[in-house]
N, CA and C atoms as an extended XYZ file, in Angstrom:
393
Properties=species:S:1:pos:R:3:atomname:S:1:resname:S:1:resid:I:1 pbc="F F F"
N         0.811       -1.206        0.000 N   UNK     1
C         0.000        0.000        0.000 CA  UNK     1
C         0.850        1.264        0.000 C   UNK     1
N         2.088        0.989        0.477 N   UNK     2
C         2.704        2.123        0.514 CA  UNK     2
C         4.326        2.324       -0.280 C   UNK     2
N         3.685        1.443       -1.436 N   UNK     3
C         4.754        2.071       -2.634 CA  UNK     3
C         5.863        0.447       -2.609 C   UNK     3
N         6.730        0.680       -3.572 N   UNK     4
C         7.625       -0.390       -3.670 CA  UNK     4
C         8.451        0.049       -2.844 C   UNK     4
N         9.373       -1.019       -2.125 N   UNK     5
C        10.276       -1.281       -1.046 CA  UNK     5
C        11.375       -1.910       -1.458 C   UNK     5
N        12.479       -2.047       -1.648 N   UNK     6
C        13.854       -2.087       -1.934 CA  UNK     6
C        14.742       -2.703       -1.175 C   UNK     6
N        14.545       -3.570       -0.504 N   UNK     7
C        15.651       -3.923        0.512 CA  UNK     7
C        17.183       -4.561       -0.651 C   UNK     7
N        17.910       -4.401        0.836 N   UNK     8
C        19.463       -4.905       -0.033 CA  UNK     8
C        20.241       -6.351        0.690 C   UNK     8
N        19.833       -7.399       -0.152 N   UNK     9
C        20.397       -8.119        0.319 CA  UNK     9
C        21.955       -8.739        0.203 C   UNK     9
N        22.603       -8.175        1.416 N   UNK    10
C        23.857       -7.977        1.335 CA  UNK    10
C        25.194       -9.322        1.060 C   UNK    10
N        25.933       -9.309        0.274 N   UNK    11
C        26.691      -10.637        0.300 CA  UNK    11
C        25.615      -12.025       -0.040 C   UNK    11
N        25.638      -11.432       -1.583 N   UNK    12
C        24.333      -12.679       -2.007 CA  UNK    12
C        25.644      -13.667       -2.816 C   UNK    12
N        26.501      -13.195       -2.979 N   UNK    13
C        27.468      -14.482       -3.707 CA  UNK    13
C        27.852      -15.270       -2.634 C   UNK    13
N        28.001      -14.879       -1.333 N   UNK    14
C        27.929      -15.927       -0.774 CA  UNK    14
C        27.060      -16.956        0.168 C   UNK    14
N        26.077      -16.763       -0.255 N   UNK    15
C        24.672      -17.162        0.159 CA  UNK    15
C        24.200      -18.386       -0.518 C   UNK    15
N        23.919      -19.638        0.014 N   UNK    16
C        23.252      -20.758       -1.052 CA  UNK    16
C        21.904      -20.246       -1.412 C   UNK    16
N        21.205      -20.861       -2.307 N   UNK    17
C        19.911      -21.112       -2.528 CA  UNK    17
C        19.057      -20.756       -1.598 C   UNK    17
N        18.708      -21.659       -0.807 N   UNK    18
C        17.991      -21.708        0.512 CA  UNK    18
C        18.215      -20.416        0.852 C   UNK    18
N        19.496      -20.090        1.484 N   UNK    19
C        19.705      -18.753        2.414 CA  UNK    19
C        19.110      -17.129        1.922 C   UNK    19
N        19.355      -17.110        0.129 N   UNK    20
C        18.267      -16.456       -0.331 CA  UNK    20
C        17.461      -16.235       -0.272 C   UNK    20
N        16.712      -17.552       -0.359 N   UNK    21
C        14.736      -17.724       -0.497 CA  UNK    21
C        14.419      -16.854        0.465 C   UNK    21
N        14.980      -17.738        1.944 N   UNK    22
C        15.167      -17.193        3.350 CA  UNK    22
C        14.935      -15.528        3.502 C   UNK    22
N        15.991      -15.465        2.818 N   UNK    23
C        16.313      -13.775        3.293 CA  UNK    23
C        15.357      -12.964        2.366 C   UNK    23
N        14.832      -13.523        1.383 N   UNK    24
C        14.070      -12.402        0.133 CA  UNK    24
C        12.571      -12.906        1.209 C   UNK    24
N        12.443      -14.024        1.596 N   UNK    25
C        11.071      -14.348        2.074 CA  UNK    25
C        11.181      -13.421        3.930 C   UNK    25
N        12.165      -13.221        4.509 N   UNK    26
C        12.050      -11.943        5.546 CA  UNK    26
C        12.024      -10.459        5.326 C   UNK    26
N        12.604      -10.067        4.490 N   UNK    27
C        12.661       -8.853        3.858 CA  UNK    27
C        11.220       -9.039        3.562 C   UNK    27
N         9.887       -9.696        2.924 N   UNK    28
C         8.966       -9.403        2.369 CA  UNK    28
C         8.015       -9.269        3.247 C   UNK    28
N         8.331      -10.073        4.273 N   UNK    29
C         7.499      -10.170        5.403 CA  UNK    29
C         7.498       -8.865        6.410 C   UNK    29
N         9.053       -8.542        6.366 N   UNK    30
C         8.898       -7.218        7.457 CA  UNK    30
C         9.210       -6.035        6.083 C   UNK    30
N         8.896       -6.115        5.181 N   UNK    31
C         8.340       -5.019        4.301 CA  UNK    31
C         7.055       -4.388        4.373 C   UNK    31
N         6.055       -5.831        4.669 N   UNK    32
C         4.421       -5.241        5.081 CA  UNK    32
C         4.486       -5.142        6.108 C   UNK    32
N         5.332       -5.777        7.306 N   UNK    33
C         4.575       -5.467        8.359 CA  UNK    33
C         5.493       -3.217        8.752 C   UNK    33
N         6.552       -2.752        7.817 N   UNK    34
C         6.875       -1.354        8.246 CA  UNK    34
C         8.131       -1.856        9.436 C   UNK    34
N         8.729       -3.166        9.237 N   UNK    35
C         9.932       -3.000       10.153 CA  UNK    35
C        10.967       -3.114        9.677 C   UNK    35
N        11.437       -2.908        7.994 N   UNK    36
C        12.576       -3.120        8.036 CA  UNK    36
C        13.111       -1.953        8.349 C   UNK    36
N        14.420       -1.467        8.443 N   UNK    37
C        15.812       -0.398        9.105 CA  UNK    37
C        16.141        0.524        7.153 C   UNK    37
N        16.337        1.643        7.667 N   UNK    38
C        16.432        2.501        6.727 CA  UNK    38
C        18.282        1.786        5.945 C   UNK    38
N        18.900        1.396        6.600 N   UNK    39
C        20.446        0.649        6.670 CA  UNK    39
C        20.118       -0.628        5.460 C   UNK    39
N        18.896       -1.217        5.798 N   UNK    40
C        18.464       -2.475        4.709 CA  UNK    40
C        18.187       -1.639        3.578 C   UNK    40
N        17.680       -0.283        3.052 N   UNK    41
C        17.081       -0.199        2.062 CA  UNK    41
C        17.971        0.472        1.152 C   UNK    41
N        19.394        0.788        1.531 N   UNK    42
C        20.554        1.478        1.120 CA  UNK    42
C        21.861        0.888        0.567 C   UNK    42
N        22.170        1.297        0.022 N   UNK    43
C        23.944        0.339       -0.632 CA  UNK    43
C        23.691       -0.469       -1.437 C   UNK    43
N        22.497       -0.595       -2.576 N   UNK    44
C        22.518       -1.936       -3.471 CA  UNK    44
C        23.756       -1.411       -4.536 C   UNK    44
N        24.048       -2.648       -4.786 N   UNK    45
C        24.785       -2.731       -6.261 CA  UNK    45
C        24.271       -2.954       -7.277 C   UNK    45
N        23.622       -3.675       -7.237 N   UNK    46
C        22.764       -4.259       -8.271 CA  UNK    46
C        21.260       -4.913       -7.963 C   UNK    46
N        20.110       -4.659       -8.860 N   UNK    47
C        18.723       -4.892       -8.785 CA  UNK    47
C        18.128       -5.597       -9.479 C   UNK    47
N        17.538       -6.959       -8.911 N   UNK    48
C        16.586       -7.927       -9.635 CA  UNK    48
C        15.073       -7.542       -9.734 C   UNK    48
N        14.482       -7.201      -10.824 N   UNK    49
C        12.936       -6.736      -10.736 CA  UNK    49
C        12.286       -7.550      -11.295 C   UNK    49
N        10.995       -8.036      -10.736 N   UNK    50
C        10.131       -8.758      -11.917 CA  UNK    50
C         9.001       -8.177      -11.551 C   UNK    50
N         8.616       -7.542      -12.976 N   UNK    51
C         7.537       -6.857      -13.155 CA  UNK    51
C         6.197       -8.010      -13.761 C   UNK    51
N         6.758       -9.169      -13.683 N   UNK    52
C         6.021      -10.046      -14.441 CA  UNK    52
C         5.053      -10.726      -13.385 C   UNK    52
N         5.115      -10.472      -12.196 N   UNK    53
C         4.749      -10.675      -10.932 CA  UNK    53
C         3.090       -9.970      -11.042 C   UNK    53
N         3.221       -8.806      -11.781 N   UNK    54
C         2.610       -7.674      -12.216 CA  UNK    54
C         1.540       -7.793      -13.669 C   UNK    54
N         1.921       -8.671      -14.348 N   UNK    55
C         1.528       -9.115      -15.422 CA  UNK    55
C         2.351       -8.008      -16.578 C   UNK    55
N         3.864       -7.642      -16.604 N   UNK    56
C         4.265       -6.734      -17.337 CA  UNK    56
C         5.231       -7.660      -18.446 C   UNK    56
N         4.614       -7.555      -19.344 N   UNK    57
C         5.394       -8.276      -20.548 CA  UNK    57
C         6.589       -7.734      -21.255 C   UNK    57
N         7.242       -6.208      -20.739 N   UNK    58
C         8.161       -5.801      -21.507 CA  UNK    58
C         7.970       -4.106      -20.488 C   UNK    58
N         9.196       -3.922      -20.148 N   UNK    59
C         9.325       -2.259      -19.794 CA  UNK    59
C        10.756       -1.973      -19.783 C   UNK    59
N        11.159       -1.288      -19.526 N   UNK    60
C        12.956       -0.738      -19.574 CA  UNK    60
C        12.867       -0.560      -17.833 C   UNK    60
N        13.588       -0.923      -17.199 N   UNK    61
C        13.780       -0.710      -15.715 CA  UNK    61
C        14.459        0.160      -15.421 C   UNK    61
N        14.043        1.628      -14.366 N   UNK    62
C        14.895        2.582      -13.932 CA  UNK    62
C        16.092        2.216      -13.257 C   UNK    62
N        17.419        2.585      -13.161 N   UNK    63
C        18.557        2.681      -12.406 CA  UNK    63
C        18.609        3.019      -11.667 C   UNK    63
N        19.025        2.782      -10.471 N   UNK    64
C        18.170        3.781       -9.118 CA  UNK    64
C        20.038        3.817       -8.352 C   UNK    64
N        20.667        5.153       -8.953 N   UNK    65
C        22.336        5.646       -8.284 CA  UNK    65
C        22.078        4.896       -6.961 C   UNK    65
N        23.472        4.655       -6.701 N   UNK    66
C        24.148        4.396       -7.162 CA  UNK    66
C        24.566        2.911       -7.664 C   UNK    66
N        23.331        2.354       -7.722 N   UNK    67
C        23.803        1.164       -8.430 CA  UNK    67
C        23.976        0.861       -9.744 C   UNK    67
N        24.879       -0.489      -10.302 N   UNK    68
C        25.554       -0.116      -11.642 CA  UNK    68
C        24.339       -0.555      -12.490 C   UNK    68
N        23.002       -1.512      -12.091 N   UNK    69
C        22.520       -2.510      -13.214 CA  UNK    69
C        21.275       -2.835      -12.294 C   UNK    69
N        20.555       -2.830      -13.131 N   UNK    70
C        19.220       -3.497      -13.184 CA  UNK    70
C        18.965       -4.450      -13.755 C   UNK    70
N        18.183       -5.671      -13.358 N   UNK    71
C        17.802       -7.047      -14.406 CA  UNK    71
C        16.187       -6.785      -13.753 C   UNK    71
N        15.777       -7.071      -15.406 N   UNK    72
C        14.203       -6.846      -15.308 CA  UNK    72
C        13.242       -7.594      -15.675 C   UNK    72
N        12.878       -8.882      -15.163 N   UNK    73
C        12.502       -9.933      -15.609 CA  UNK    73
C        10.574       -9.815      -15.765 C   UNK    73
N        10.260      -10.315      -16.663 N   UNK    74
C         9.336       -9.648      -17.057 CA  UNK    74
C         8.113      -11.426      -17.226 C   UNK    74
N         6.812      -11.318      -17.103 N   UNK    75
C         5.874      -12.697      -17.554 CA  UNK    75
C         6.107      -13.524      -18.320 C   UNK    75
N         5.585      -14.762      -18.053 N   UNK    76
C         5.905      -15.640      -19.110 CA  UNK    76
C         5.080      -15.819      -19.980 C   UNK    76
N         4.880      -15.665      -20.963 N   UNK    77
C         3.402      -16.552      -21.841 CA  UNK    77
C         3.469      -16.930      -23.059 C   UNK    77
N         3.280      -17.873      -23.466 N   UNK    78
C         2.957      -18.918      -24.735 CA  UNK    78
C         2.841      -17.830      -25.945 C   UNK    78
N         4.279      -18.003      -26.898 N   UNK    79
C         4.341      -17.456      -27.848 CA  UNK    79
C         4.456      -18.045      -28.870 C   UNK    79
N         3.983      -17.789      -30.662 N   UNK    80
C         3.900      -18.329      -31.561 CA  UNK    80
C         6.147      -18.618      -31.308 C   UNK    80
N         6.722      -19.457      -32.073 N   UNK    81
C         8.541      -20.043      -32.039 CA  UNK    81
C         7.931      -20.194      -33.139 C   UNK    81
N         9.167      -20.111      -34.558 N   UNK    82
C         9.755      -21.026      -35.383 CA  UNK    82
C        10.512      -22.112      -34.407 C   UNK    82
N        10.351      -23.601      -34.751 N   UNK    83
C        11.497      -24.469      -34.376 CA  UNK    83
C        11.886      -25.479      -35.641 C   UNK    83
N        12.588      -26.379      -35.106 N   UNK    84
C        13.275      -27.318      -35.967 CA  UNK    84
C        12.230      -27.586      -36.805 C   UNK    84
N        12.661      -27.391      -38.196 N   UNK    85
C        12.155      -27.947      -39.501 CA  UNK    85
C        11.199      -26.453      -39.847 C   UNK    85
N        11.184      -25.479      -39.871 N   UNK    86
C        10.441      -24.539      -39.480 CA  UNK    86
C         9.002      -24.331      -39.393 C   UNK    86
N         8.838      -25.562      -38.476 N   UNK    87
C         7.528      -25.293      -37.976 CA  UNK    87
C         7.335      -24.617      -36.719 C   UNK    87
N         5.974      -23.849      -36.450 N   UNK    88
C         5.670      -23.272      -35.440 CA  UNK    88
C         4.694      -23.771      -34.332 C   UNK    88
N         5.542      -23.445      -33.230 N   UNK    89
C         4.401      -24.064      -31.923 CA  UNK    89
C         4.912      -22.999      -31.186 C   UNK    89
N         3.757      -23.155      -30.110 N   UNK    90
C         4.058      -22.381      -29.021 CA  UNK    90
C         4.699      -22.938      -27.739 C   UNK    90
N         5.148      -21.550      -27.722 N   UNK    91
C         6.287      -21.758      -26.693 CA  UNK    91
C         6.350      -20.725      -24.982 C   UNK    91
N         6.945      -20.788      -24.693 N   UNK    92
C         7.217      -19.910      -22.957 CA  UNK    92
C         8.323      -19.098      -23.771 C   UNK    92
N         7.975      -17.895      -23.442 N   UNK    93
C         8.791      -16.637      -23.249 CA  UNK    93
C         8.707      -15.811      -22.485 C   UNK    93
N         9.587      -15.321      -22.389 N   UNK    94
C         9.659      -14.075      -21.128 CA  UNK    94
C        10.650      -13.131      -21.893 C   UNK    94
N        10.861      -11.638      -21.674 N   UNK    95
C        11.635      -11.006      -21.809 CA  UNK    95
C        12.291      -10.743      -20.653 C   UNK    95
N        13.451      -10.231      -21.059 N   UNK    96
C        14.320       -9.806      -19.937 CA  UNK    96
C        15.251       -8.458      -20.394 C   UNK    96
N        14.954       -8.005      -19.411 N   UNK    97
C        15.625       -5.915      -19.820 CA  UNK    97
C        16.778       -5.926      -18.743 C   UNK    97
N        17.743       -5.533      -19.295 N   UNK    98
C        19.244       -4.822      -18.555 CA  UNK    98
C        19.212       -3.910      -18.753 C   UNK    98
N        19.341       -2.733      -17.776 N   UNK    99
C        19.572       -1.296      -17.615 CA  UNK    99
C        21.045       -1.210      -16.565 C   UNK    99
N        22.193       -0.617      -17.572 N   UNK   100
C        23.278       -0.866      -16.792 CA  UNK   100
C        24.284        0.680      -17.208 C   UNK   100
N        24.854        1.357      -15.982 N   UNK   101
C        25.567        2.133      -15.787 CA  UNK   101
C        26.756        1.894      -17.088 C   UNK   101
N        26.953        2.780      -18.208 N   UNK   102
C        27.915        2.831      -19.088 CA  UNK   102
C        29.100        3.391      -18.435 C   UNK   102
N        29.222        4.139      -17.485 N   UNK   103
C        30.434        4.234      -16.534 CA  UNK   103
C        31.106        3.313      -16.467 C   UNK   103
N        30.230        2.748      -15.639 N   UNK   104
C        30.482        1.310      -14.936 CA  UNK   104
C        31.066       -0.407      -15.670 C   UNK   104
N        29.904       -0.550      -16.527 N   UNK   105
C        29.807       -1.914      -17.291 CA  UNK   105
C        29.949       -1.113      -18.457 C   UNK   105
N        30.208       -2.390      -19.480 N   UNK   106
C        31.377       -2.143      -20.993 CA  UNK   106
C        29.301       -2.639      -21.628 C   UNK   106
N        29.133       -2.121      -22.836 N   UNK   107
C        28.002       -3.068      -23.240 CA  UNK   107
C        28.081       -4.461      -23.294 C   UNK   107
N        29.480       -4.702      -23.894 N   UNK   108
C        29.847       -6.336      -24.167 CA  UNK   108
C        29.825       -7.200      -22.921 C   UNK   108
N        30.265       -6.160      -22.149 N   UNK   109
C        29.707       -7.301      -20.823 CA  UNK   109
C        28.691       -7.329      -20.622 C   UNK   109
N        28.115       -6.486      -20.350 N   UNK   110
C        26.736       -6.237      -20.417 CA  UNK   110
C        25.538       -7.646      -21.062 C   UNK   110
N        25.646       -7.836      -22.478 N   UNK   111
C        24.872       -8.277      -23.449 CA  UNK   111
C        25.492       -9.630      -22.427 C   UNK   111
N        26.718      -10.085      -22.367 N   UNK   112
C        27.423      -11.125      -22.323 CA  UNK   112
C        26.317      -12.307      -20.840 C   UNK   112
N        26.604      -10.995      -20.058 N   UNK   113
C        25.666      -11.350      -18.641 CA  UNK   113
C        24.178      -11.736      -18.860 C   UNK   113
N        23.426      -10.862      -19.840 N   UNK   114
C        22.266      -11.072      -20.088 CA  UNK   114
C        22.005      -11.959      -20.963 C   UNK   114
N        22.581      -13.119      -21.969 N   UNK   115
C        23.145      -14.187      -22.784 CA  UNK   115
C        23.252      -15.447      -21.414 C   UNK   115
N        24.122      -14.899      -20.708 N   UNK   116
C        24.202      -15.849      -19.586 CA  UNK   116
C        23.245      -16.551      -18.655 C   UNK   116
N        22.301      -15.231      -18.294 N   UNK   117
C        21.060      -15.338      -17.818 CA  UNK   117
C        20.157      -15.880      -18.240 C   UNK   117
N        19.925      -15.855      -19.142 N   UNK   118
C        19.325      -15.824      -20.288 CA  UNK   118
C        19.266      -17.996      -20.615 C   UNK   118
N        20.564      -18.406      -20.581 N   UNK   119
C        21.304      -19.712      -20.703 CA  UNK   119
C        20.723      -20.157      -19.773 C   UNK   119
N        20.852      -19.667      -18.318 N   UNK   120
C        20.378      -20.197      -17.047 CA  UNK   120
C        18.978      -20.419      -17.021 C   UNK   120
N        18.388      -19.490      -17.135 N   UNK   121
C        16.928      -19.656      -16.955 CA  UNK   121
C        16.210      -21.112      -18.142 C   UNK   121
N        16.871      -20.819      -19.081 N   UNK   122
C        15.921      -21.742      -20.353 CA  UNK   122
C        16.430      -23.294      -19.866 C   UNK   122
N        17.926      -23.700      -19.165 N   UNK   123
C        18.588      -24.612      -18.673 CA  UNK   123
C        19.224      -24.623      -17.219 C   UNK   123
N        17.181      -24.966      -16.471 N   UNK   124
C        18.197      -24.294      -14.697 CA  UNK   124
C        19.496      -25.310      -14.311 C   UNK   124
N        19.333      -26.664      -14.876 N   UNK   125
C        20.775      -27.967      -14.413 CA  UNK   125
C        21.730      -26.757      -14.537 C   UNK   125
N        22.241      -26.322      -15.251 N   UNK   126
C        23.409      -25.408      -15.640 CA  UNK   126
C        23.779      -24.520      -14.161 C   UNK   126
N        22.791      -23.852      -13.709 N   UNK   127
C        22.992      -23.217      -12.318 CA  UNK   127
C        23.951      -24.055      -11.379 C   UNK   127
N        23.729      -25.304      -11.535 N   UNK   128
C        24.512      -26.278      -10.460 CA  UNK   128
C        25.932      -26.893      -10.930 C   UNK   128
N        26.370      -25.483      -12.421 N   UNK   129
C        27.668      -25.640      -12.779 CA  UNK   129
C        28.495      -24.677      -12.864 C   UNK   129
N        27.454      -23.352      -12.680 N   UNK   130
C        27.750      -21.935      -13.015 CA  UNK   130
C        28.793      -21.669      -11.510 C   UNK   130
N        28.417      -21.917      -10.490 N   UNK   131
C        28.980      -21.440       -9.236 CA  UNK   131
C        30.722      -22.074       -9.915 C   UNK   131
């Protein structure tokens, strides 16, 4: 009710799976209830959004200084594919938007990360090779 909330969850590379869920599922909880600390909502580096949560099929995600990058993961839904032999069926898509500090990140890395992501999501086994 009172706007989007931002927490920062700190030292996520070294965090398993679980300890994530964990920590994104307390942050959400003391988001409604008005207790998280002004200290949690400050210092991100980087921002995961899914607007698809939302039913948003495609938007460009704001940068919010000083962090370098935004990932903006967006709904899934059954789209006409060409596939093998070029026939068409439908398929799961989602878009996904990077908004990233040119200061900061090169584009090529940039594209490179979102290619990567991109790899992960369509093939989650891969996650349990990426670390």
């Amino acid at each position: 009710d009172r706007g989007l909330i931002v927490p920062v969850l700190r030292n996520a590379e070294a965090l398993g799976f679980g300890e994530v869920e964990t920590s994104i599922r307390d942050f959400g909880e003391r988001a409604r209830s008005g207790s998280l600390q002004m200290e949690e909502l400050t210092g991100g580096t980087f921002t995961i959004t899914n607007g698809g949560t939302f039913g948003s099929l495609m938007s460009t995600p704001i940068l919010n200084p000083p962090q370098s990058g935004i990932l903006g993961m967006h709904k899934i839904q059954q789209r006409p594919m060409v596939v093998e032999g070029g026939k068409i069926e439908a398929r799961p898509m989602m878009y996904l938007a990077l908004t990233y500090d040119h200061r900061i990140v090169d584009g090529r890395e940039a594209v490179q990360f979102l290619v990567h992501v991109k790899d992960l999501i369509e093939d989650p086994s891969r996650l349990l090779l990426a670390i």
